[in-house]
N, C-alpha and C positions, 0 to 999 in steps of 0.2 A: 604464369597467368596473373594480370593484374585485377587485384580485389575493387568492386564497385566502392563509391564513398559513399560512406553514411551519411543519413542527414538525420535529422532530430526538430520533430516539429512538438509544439505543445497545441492543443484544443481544445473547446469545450467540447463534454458530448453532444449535445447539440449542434456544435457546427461539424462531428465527422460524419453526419447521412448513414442510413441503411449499410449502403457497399463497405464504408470502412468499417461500419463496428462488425458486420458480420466476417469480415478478414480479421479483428480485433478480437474476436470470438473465438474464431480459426485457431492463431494463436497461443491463447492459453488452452484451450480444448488440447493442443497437441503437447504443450508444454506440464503439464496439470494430469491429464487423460482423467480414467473416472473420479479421481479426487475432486474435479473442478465443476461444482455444480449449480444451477440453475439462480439457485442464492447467492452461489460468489458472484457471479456475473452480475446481477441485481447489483453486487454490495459495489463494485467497479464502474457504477453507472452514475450519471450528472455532474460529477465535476470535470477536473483538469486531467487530460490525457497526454503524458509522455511518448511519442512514437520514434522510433527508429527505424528508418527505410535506409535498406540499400537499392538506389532504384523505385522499383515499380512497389517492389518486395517488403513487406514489412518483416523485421527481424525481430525488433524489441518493444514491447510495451509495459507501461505503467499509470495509474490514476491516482489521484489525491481525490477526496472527496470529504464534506463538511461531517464532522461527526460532535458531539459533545463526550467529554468524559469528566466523571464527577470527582475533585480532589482536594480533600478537605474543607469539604463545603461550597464548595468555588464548582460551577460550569464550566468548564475550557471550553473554546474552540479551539475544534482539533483537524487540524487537517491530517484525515486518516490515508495511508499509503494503502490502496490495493492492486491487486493482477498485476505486479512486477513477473516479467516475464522475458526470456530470449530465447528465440528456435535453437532446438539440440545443435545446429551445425552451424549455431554463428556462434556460439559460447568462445568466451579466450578474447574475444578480440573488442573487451570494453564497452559494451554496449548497455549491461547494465549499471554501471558507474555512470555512463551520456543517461539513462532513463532517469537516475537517481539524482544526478544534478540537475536534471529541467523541475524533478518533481518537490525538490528542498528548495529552491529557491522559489515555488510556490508557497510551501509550506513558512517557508522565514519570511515571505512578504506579505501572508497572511492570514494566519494562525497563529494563535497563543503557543500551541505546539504542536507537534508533530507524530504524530503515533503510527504503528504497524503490529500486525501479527505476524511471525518469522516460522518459517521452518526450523527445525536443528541446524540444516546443513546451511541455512543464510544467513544463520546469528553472526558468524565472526566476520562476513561482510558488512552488512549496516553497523556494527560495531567498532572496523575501522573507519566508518565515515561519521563518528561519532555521536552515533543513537547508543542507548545506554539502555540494557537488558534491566525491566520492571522485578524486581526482588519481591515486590510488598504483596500481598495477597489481590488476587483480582475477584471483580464481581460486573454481575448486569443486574440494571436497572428493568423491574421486570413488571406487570400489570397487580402481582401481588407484593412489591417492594423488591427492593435487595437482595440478591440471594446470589452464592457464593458460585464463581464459574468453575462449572465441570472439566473443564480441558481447554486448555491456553496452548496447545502445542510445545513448539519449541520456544516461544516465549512472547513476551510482549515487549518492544522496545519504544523507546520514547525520544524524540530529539528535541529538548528544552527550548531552546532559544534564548530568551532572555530571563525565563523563568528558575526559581530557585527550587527544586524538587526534591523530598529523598522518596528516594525508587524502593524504598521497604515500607511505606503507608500503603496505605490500602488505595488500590483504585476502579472505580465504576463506570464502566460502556453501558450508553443509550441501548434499546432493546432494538434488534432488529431480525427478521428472519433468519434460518438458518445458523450457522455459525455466528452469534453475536461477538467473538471477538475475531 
């Protein structure tokens, strides 16, 4: 049986309409199940969407969306990675490396850098695509200041760009609903 081609489109959310974000929704709902809540979705909302279609079918998605993070005094914009995602029965076949590289060449054309929150099990992928695991202590910027974050999961990674960082300083995420990082 010959496998449909992938295609790989990027868009804003604005321009995918109702029908795709709620297949978009589809998606991580089934990749995610109750882990993936009403705030991720939020947090995966208004910027750049990586899609992967075989066909009609969407297989794989990803977003970049504007975030600031505070390091050593300095604002970044951050083009933050969220809802990286592939259906259980496309995995294996490069789909999220194709989400990954539509969604860094947003991020290196237009962000200072690049940021995500990883699972365990997806550190050592962004890792070979050389995002580099945050060492330094994390925090969120919160309506009473500063204050030290609770759970980073499996980690925070960063993908520099031109910037010179050590990943053992402390670093600060804007407040935002939900999971702030």
């Amino acid at each position: 049986m010959m496998m449909p081609v992938a295609q790989v489109s990027v868009a804003h959310t604005a321009d995918l309409g109702a029908p795709a974000l709620a297949v978009v929704r589809g998606l991580l709902d089934g990749a995610f199940g109750n882990r993936f809540t009403d705030e991720d979705w939020e947090h995966a909302l208004g910027g750049m969407h990586a899609l992967v279609w075989e066909g009609a079918e969407l297989a794989g998605h990803g977003s970049v969306v504007q975030r600031r993070l505070l390091y050593r005094g300095r604002a970044l914009r951050t083009g933050w990675i969220e809802g990286v995602a592939v259906r259980a029965d496309r995995r294996g076949r490069g789909y999220g490396a194709a989400v990954m590289d539509a969604l860094e060449r947003v991020v290196r054309g237009g962000y200072e850098l690049g940021g995500l929150s990883s699972s365990d099990e997806a550190v050592t992928f962004y890792a070979a695509r050389g995002w580099r695991l945050w060492q330094g202590p994390c925090s969120v910027l919160t309506q009473a200041g500063i204050v030290p974050a609770q759970d980073v999961r499996g980690g925070v990674l960063v993908l520099p760009g031109g910037l010179e960082l050590d990943v053992t300083a402390e670093l600060t995420c804007d407040w935002r609903d939900g999971d702030p990082w």
